[in-house]
N, C-alpha and C positions, 0 to 999 in steps of 0.2 A: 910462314903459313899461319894463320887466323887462326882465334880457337875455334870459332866457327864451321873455317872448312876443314879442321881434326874431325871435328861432331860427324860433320856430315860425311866424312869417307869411313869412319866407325861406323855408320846405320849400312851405307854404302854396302861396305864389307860381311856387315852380319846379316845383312838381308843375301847376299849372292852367295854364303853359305849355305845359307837356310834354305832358301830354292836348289842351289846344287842337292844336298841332301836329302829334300823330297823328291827332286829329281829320281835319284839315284834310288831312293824306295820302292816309288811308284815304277820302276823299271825292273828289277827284282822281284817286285811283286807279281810284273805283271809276265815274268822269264818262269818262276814257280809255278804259277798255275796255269799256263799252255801246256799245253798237252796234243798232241798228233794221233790222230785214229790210221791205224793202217789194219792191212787183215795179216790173217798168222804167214801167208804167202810173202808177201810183202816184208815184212819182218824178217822174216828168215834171210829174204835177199836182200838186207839191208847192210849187213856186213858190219863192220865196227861203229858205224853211226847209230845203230842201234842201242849200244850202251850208252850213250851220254844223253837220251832224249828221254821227257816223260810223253809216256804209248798211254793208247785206247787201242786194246785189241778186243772183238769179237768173233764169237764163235757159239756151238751147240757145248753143251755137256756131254760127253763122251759118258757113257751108261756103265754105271758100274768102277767108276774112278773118283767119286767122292769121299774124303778120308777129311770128317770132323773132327777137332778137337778145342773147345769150347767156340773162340769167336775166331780160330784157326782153322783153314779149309784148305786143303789141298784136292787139286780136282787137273782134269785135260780137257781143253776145250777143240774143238773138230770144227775143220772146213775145208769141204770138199777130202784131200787127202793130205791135205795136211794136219799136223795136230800141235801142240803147243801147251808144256804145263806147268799150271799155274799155283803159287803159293800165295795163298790172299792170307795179312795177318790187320786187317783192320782194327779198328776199334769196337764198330758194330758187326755184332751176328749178320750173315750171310741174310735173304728177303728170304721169306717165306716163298718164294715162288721159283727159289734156286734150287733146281732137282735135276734129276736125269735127263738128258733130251732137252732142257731149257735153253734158251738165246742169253747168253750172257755176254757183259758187257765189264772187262778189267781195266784199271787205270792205275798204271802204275810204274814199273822198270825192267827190263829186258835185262837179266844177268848175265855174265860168261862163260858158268854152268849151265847155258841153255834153259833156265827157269824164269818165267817172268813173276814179277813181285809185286804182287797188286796191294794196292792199301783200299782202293775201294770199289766195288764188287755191284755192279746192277745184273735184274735178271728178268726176265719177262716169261709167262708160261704159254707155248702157243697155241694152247688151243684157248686158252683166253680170248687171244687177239685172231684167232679163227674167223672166217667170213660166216656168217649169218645164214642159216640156214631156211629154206622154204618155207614155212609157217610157222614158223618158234617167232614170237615176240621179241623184241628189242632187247628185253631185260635177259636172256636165255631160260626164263624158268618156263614150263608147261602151262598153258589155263585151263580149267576144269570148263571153263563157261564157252559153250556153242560161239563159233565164227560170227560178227554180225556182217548185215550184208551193207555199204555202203554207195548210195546214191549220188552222183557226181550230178552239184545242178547249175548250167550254164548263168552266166550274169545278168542281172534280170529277167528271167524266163520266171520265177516264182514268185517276185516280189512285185509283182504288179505297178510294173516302170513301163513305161511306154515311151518312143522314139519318135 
């Protein structure tokens, strides 16, 4: 064999490593951060497949089960009649809009002490996301300034077009 064709099944060789290994990155990488939404029902009757997956479970805050301690929150989220609870020990503080009665949303691992382990924790308040009420403005704040009255005026009818 050539020194030539040595050369070239050395490149040969270090390049199908090289691609196997990003392969194999970009595969891992992309096994970590899937993740499966199911609801707490679901979960429950998930049976042992339930520990080896990373979950998105949703639910309400169950009132009166929230126990801070710094960026550690343990809480029970509620659906329908089931319930399910949660230890979040992220890195960041819980949202300002994680409270009693909120829609929360956990990402994280289903334990075999029946505890799910969230590392990270959304929340939403619903009367935030509440439908819009009869005469309140867009922004929800009140206006002090009288209703104006608006005039709908057909296309061309004011503009002085003619057909």
């Amino acid at each position: 064999m050539s020194n030539q064709a040595k050369t070239y099944l050395k490149f040969g060789g270090a390049t199908a490593v090289i691609l196997l290994l990003l392969g194999y990155l970009a595969y891992t990488g992309v096994q970590d951060s899937k993740s499966y939404y199911v609801t707490i029902k679901e979960l429950h009757q998930m049976g042992d497949g339930a520990y080896a997956k990373r979950l998105r479970v949703a639910g309400n805050v169950q009132p009166g089960s929230i126990k801070r301690t710094g960026t550690h929150v343990q809480f029970v989220l509620v659906e329908q009649d089931q319930t399910l609870h949660v230890d979040y020990t992220g890195t960041e503080a819980p949202p300002d809009t994680f409270k009693d009665d909120s829609q929360a949303l956990a990402d994280g691992r289903f334990d075999r002490d029946g505890v799910f382990h969230a590392k990270q924790l959304q929340a939403k308040c619903a009367s935030k996301y509440a439908p819009q009420q009869p005469g309140t403005p867009a922004n929800g704040m009140q206006s002090s300034e009288p209703a104006k009255s608006v005039t709908q005026v057909q296309p061309g009818a004011a503009s002085g077009i003619s057909n």
